[in-house]
N, CA, C and O of each residue as an XYZ file, in Angstrom:
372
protein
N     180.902     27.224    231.802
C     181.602     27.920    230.749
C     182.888     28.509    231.336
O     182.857     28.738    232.545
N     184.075     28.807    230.633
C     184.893     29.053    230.569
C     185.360     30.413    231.421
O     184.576     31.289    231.056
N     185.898     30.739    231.985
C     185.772     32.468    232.214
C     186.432     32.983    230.886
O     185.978     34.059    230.496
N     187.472     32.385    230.077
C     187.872     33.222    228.646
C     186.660     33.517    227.985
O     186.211     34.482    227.366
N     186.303     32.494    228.278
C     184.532     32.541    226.732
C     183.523     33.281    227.329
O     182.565     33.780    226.738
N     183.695     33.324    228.182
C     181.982     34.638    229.129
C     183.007     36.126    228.911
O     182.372     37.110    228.532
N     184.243     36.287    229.090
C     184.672     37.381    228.714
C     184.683     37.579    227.259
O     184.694     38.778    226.980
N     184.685     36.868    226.329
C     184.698     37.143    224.875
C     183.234     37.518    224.714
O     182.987     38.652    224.302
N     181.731     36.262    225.140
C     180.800     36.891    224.925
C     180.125     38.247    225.328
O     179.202     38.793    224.724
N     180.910     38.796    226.737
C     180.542     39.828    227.233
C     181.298     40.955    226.545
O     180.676     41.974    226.844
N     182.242     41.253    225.838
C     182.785     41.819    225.027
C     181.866     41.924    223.973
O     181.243     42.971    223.797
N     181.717     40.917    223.237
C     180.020     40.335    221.770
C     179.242     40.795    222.840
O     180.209     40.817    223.602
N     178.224     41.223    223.624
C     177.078     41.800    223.834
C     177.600     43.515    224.231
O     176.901     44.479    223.918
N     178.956     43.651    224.970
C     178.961     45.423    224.728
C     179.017     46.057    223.121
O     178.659     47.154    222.691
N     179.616     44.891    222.446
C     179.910     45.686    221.004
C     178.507     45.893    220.340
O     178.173     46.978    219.863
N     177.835     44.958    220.340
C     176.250     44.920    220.015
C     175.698     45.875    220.959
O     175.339     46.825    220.263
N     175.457     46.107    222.092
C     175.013     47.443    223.128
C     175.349     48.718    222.320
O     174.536     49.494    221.819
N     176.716     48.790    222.286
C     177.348     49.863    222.318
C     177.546     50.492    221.065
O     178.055     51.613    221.058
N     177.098     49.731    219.592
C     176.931     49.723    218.341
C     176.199     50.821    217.906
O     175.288     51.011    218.711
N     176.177     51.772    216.843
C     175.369     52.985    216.292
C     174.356     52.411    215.727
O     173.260     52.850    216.076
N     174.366     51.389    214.802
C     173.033     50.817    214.439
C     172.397     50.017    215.594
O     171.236     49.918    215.195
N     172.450     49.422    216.718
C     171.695     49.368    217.267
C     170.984     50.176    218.958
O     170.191     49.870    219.849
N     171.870     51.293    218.599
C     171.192     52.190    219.434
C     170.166     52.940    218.784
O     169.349     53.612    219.414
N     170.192     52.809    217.112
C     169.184     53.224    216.621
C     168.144     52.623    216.487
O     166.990     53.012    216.306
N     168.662     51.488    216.596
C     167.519     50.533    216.381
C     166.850     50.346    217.693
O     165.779     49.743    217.611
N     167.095     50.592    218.493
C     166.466     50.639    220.063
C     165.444     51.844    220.153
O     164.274     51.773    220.529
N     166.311     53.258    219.618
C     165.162     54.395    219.461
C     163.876     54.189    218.478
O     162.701     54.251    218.840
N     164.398     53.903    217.015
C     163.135     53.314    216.414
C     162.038     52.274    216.971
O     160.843     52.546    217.091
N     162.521     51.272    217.231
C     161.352     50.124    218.195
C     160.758     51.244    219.034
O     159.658     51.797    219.042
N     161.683     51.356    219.617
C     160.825     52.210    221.382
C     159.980     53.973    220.974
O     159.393     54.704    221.772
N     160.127     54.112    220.078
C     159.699     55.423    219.783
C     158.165     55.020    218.626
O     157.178     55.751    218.542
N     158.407     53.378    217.670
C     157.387     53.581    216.894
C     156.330     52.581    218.047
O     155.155     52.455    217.701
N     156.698     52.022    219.145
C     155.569     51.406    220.093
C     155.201     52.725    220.648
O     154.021     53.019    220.455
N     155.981     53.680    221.351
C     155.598     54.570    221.934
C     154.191     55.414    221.134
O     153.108     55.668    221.661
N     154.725     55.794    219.421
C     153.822     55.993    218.883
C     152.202     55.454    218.515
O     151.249     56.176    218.223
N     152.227     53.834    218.640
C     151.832     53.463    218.246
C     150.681     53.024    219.631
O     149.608     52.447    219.454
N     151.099     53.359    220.664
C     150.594     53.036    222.274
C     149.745     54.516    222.330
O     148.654     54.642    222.885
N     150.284     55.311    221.823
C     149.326     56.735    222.086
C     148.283     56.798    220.836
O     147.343     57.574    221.008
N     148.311     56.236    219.858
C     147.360     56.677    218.850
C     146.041     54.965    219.403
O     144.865     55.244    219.633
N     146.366     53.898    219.483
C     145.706     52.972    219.885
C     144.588     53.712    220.655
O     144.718     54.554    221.543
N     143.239     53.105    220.005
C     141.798     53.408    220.995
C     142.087     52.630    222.311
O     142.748     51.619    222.550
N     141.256     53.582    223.171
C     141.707     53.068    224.496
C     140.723     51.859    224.317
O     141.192     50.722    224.361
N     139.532     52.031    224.141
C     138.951     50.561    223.829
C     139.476     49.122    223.387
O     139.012     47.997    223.575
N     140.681     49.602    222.694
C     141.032     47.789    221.900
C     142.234     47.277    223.181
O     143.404     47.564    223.435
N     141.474     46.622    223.610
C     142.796     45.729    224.978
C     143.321     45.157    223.906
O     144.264     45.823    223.481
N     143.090     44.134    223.248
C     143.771     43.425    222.186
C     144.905     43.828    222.188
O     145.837     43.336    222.824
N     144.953     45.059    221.252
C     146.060     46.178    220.719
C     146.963     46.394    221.759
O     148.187     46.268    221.807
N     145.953     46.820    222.765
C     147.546     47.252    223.689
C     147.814     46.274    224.706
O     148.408     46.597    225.734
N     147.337     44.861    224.450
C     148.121     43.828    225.055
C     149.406     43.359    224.312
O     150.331     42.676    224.753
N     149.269     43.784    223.333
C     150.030     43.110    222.465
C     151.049     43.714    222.093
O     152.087     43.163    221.728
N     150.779     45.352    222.171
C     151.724     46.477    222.511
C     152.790     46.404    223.161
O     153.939     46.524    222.736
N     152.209     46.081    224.865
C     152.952     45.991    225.855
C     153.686     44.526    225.966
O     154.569     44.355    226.807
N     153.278     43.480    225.079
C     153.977     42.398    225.155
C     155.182     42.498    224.349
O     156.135     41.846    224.776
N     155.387     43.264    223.121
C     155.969     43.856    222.529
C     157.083     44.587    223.256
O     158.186     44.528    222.713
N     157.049     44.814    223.638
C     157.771     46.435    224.771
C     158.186     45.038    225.897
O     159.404     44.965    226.059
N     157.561     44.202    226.497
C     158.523     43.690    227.390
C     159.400     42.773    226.706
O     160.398     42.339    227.283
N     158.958     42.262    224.888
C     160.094     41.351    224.516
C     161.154     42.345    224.393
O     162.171     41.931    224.949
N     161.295     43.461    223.892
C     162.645     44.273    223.637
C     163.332     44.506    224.699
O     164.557     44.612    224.660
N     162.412     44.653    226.135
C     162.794     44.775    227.181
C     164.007     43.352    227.948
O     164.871     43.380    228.824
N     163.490     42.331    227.104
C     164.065     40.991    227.795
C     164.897     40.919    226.850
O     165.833     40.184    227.166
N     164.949     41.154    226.286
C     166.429     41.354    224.992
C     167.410     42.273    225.508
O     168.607     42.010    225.631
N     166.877     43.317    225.793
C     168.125     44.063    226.076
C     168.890     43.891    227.466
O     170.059     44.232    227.644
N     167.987     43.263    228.505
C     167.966     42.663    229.860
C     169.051     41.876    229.671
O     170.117     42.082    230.252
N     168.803     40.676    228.634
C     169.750     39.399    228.409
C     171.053     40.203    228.118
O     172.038     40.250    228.855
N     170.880     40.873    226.830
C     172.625     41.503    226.393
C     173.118     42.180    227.513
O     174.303     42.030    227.811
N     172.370     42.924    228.198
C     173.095     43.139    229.309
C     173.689     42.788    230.294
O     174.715     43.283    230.760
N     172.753     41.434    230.883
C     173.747     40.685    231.522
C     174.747     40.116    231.078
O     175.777     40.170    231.750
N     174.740     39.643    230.239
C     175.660     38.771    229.139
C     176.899     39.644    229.540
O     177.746     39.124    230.266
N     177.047     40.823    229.153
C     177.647     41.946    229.268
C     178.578     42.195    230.749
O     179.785     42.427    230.806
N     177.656     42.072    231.845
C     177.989     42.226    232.628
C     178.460     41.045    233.340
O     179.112     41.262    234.361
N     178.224     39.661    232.943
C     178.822     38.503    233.119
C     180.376     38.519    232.719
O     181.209     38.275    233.592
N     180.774     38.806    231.392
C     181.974     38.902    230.967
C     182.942     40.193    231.700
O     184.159     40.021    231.767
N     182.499     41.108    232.081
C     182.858     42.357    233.017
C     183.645     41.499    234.281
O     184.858     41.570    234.482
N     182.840     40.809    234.957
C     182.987     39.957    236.333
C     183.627     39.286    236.207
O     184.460     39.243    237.113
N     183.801     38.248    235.071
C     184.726     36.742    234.552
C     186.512     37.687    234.283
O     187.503     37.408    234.958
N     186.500     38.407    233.539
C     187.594     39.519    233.407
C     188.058     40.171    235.011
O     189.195     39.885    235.384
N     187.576     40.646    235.524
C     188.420     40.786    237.027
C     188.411     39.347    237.672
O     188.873     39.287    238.812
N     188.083     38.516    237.267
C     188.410     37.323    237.905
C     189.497     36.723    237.364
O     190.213     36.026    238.083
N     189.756     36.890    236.132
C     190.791     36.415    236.064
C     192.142     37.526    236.234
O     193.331     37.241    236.378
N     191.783     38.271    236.193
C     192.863     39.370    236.702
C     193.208     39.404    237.837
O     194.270     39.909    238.202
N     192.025     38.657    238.896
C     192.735     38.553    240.113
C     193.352     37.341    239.832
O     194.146     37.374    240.772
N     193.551     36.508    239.381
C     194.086     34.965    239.586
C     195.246     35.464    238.949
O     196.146     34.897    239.570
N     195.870     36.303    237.938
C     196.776     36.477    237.415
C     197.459     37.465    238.748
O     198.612     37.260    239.129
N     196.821     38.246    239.202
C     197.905     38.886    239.977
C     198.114     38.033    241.361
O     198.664     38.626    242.288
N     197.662     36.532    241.569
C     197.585     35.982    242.789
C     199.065     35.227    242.047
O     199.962     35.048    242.870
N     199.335     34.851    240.830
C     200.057     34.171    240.396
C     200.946     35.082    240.112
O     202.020     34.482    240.089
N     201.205     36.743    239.767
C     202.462     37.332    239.917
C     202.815     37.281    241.547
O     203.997     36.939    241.589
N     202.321     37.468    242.920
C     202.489     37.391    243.775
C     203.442     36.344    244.224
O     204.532     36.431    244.789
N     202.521     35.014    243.693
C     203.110     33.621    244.423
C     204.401     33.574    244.246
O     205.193     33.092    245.056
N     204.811     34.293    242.705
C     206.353     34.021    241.910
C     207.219     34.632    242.306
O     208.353     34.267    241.997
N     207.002     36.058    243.328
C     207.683     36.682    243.805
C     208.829     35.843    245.341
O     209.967     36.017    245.776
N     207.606     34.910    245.679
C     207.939     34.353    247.436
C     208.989     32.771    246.777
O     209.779     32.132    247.471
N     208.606     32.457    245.094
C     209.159     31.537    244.741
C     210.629     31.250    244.251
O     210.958     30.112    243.918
């Protein structure tokens, strides 16, 4: 991929990160498992396998946007260095 296009998508995963509806939406998930992990009988594994499988998909979601995120971060000083290697060169030219 492109370094323009990993910087555009990493831009698309901070705006989605960094968004009011989905920081709410991060507290709701994580607050109604949280709820929902303390009222669960300790008896039903079922329940809280399924809990915690739950909790690591949101977990691998937010994992992904983040890298995503931090991919486009890295691709952006990369090309900022190639741009200032190319104001340099023009100077000696």
């Amino acid at each position: 991929m492109a370094l323009e296009d990993e910087v555009k998508r990493g831009g698309d995963a901070r705006q989605v990160l960094d968004s009011i509806i989905f920081i709410e939406a991060r507290k709701h998930v994580l607050d109604g498992l949280e709820r929902q992990m303390r009222n669960v009988p300790m008896a039903d594994q079922t329940m809280h396998t399924r809990l915690i499988l739950a909790l690591q998909c949101w977990d691998a979601l937010e994992k992904y946007l983040e890298q995503i995120k931090q991919t486009g971060e890295i691709a952006y000083f990369q090309l900022e260095q190639q741009a200032e290697r190319k104001r340099r060169f023009q100077i000696f030219g």
